[in-house]
ROLOGU-826751 format. One record per residue (C-alpha): x, y, z; chain; residue number from 1; residue in three letters. Coordinates in steps of 0.05 Angstrom, whole numbers, plus 5000, padded with zeros to 4 digits. Each point is the difference from the previous one (the first is absolute). Example, Ala and Ser with C-alpha at 12.3 -4.5 7.8 and 13.67 -1.06 7.14 Angstrom:
5246; 4910; 5156; A; 1; Ala
5027; 5069; 4987; A; 2; Ser
***
This chain:
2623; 9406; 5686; A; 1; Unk
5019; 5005; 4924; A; 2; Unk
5021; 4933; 4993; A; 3; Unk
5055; 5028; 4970; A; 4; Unk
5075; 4972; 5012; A; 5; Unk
5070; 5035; 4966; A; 6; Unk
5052; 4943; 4971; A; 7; Unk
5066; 5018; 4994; A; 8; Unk
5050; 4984; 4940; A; 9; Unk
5074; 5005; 4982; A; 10; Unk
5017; 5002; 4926; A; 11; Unk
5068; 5017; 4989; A; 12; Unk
5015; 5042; 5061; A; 13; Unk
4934; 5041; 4986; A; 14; Unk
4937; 4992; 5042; A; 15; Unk
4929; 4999; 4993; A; 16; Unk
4939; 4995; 5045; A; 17; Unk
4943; 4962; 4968; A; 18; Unk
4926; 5010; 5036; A; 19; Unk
4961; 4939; 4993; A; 20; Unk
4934; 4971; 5006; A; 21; Unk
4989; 4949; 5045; A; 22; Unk
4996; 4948; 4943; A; 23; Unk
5066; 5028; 4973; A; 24; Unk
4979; 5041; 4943; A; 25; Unk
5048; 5068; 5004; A; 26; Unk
4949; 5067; 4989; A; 27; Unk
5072; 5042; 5009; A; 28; Unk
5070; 5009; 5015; A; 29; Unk
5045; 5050; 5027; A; 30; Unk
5060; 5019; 4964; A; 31; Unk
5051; 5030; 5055; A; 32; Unk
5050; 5010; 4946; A; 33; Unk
4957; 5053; 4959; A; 34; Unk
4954; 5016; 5053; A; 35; Unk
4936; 4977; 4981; A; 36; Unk
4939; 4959; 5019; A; 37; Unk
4970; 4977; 4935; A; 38; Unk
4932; 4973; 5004; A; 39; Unk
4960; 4953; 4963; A; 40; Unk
4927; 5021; 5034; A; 41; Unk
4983; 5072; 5019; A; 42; Unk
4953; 4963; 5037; A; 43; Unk
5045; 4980; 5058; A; 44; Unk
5043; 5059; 4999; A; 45; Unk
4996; 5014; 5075; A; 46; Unk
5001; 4927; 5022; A; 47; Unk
5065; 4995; 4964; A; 48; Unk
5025; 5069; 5029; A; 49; Unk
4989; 4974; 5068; A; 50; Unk
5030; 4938; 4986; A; 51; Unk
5067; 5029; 4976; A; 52; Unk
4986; 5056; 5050; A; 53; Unk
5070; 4968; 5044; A; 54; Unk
5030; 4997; 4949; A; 55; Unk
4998; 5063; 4963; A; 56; Unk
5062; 5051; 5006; A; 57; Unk
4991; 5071; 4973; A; 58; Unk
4959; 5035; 4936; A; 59; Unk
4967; 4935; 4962; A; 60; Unk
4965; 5006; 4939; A; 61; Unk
4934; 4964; 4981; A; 62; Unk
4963; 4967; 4942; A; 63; Unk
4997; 4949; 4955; A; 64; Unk
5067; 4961; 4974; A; 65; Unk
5025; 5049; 4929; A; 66; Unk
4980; 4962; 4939; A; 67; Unk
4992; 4919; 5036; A; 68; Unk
5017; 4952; 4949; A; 69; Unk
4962; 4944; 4988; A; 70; Unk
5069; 4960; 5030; A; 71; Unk
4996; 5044; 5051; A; 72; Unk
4932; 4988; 5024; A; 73; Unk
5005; 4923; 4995; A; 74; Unk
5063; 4993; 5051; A; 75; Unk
4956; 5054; 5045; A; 76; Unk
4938; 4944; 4998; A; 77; Unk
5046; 4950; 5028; A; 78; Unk
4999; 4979; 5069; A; 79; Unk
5066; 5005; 5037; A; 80; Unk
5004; 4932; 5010; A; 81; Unk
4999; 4982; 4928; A; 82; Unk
5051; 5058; 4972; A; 83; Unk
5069; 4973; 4986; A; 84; Unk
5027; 5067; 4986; A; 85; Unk
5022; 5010; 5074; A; 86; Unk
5045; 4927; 4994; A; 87; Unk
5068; 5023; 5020; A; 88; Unk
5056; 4964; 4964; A; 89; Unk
5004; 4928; 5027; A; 90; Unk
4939; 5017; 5050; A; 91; Unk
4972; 4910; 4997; A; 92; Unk
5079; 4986; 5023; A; 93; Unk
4996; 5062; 5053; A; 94; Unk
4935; 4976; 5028; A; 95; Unk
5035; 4932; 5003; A; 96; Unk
5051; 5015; 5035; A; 97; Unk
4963; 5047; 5047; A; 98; Unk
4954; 4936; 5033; A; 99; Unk
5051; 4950; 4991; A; 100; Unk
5081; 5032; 5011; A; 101; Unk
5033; 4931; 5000; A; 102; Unk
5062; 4985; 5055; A; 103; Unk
5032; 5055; 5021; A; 104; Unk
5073; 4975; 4992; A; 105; Unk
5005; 4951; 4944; A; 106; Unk
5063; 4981; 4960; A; 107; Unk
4977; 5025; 4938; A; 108; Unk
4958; 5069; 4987; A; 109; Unk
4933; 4980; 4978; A; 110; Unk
4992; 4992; 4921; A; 111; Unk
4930; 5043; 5019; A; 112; Unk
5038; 5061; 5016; A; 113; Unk
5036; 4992; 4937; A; 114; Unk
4937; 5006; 4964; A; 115; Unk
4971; 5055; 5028; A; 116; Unk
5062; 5040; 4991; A; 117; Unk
4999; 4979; 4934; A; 118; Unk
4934; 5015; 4984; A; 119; Unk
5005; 5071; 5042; A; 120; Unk
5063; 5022; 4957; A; 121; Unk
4956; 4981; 4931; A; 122; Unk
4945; 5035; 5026; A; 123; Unk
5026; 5058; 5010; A; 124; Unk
5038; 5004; 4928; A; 125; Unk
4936; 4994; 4975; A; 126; Unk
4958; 5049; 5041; A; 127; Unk
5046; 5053; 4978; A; 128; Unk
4976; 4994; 4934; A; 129; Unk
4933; 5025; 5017; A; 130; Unk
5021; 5071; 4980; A; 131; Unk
5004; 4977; 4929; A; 132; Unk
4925; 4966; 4997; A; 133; Unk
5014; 4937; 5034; A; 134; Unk
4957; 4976; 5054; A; 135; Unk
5028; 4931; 5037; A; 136; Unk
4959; 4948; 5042; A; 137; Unk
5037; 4967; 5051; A; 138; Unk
4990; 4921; 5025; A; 139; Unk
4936; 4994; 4956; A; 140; Unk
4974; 4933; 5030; A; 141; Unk
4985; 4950; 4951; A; 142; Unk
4951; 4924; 5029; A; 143; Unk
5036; 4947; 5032; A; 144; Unk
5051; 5043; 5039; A; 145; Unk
5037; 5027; 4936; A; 146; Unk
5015; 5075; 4990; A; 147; Unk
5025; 5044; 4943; A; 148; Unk
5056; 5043; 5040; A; 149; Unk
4991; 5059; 4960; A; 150; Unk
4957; 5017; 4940; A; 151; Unk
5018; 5068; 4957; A; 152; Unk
4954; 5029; 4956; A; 153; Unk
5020; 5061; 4958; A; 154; Unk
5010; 5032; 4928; A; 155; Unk
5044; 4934; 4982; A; 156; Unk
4948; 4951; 5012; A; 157; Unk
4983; 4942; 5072; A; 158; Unk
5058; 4970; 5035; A; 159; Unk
5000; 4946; 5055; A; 160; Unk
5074; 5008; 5035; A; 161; Unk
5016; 4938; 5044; A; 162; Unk
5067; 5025; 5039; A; 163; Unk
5055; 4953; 5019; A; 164; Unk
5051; 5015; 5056; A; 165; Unk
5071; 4989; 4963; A; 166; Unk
5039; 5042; 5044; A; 167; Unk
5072; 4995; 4986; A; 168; Unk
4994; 4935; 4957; A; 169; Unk
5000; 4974; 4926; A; 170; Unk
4941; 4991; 4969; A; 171; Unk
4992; 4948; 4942; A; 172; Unk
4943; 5001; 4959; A; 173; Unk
4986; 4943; 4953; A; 174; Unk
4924; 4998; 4985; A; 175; Unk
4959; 4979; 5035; A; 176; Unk
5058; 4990; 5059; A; 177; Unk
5031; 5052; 5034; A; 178; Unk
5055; 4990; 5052; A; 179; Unk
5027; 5043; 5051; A; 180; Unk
5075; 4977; 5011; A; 181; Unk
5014; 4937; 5012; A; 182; Unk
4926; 4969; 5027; A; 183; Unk
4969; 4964; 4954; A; 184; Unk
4968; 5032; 4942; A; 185; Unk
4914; 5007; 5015; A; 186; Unk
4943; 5008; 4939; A; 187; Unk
4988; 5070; 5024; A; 188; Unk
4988; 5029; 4941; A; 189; Unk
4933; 4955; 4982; A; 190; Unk
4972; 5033; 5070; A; 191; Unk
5023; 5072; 4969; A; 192; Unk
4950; 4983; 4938; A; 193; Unk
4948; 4961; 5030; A; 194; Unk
4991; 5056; 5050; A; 195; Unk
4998; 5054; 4938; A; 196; Unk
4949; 4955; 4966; A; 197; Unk
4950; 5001; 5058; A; 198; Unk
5011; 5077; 5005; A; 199; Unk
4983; 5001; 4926; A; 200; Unk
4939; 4957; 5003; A; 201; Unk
4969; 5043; 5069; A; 202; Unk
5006; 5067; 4962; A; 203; Unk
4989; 4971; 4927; A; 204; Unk
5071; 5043; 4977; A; 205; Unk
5066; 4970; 4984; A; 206; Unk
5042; 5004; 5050; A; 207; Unk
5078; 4991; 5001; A; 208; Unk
5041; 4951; 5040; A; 209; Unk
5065; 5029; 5040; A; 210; Unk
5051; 4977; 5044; A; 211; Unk
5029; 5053; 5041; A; 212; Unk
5061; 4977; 5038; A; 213; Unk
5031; 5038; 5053; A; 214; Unk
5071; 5015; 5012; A; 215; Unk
5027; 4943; 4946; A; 216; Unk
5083; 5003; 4996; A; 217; Unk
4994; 4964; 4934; A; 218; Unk
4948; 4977; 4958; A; 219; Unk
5006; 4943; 4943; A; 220; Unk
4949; 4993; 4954; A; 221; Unk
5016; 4928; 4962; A; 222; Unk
4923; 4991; 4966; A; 223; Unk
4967; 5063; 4989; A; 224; Unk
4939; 5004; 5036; A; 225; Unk
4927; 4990; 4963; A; 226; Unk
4967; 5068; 5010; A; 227; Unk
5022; 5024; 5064; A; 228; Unk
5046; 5051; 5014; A; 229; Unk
5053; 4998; 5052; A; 230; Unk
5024; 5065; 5034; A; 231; Unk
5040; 5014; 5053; A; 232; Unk
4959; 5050; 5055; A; 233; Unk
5050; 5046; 4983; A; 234; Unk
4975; 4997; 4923; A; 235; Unk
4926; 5000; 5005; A; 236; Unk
4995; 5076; 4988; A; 237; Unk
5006; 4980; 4923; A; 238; Unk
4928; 4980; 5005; A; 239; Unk
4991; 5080; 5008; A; 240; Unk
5025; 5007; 4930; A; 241; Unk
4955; 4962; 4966; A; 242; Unk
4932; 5021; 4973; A; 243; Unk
4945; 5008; 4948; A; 244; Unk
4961; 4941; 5026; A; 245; Unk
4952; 5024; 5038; A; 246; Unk
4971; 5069; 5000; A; 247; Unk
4993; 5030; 5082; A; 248; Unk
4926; 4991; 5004; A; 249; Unk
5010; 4913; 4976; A; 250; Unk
5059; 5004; 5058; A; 251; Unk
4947; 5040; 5056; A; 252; Unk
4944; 4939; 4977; A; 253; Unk
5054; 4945; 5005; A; 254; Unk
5022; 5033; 5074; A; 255; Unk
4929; 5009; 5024; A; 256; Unk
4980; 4923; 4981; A; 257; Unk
5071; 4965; 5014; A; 258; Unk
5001; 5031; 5076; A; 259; Unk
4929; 4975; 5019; A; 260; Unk
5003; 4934; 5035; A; 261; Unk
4953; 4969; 4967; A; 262; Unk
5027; 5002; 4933; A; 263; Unk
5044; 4942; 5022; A; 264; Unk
4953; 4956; 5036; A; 265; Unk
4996; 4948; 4938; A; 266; Unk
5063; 4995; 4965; A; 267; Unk
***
């Protein structure tokens, strides 16, 4: 036995199969898309061609990965367990909902559901910037049960997005309250920057505060928020068209460090 076993991942409708040690460590992955099996170790080329062997579907090419980066390599050393990069949008409100549903017929829907549309719809907007150098982390988890919802890193600098389901509503923003129709007005906007200030301090970079909300009919903006930017989902492409911050190989470093787990273990 190799002591070899393949890991599967989905990143943006594309798939990979990782081959792992047994104490996590990836020695190669198979690309289905380009059809190729880059490896890390000659050594354990045909322990890793019998381990994909199932999976395998016509001509495959072999060899090492063309040109690994030093970005590259790092996310490779990372166990599965400890790589954020797979974190689909709203994945810690997902898994919640997955062990625990709630009452199957309750008077109102449940304000969870809202969220995770919410943070699905933002996630999304964002992903689809990747094709311009932006890479996006999705429910980064922060100590003490926090979470940044989505963290973008690209040409125009770090941004923590905290989404907020306004659906149909009126938004009023006077800093650091924000108020979605007629409920009382909540200090939302101090979470937006306290949550950008820890993502600063784990990967020593500045890192911007926004406030994404989804489907707003209206919104009021009576004290200009300190610092953060608030965008509509439908508006967060404009972070696309900003630039000459960081150069691709600072935004492939920031990606590599910002989706290990570890990174925010003491923040």
């Amino acid at each position: 036995m190799s002591g070899l076993r393949v890991v599967p991942t989905w990143r943006h409708g594309q798939e990979r199969l990782y081959v792992c040690l047994t104490d996590g460590r990836n020695i190669a992955w198979y690309d289905r898309e380009a059809a190729r099996i880059n490896l890390l170790s000659e050594d354990r080329r045909q322990d890793v061609l019998d381990a994909l062997g199932p999976f395998l579907t016509g001509r495959v090419a072999v060899g090492p990965p063309p040109v690994p980066t030093p970005a590259e390599l790092a996310r490779l050393s990372l166990h599965p367990d400890d790589d954020l990069a797979p974190n689909r949008p709203g994945e810690a409100l997902q898994i919640a909902l997955d062990r625990d549903p709630g009452p199957a017929h309750r008077l109102r829907r449940d304000p969870r559901r809202r969220a995770l549309e919410a943070e699905q719809a933002v996630g999304e907007a964002l992903d689809r910037l990747d094709g311009t150098g932006w890479h996006t982390l999705h429910s980064v988890p922060l100590p003490g049960g926090d979470r940044v919802h989505h963290l973008a890193i690209g040409p125009g600098g770090l941004f923590a997005v905290h989404t907020l389901y306004a659906r149909k509503q009126r938004v009023t923003v006077s800093d650091p309250m924000v108020a979605l129709g007629r409920r009382d007005p909540q200090p939302l906007l101090r979470r937006v920057r306290a949550d950008a200030d820890r993502a600063s301090y784990a990967l020593t970079a500045e890192v911007h505060p926004v406030l994404a909300l989804v489907g707003p009919a209206a919104v009021t903006v009576t004290v200009p928020p300190r610092g953060v930017r608030v965008l509509a989902d439908t508006d967060l492409e404009a972070l696309a068209r900003l630039g000459g911050v960081l150069k691709p190989a600072d935004v492939e470093a920031l990606h590599a460090m910002a989706r290990d787990r570890h990174t925010w273990a003491k923040v």
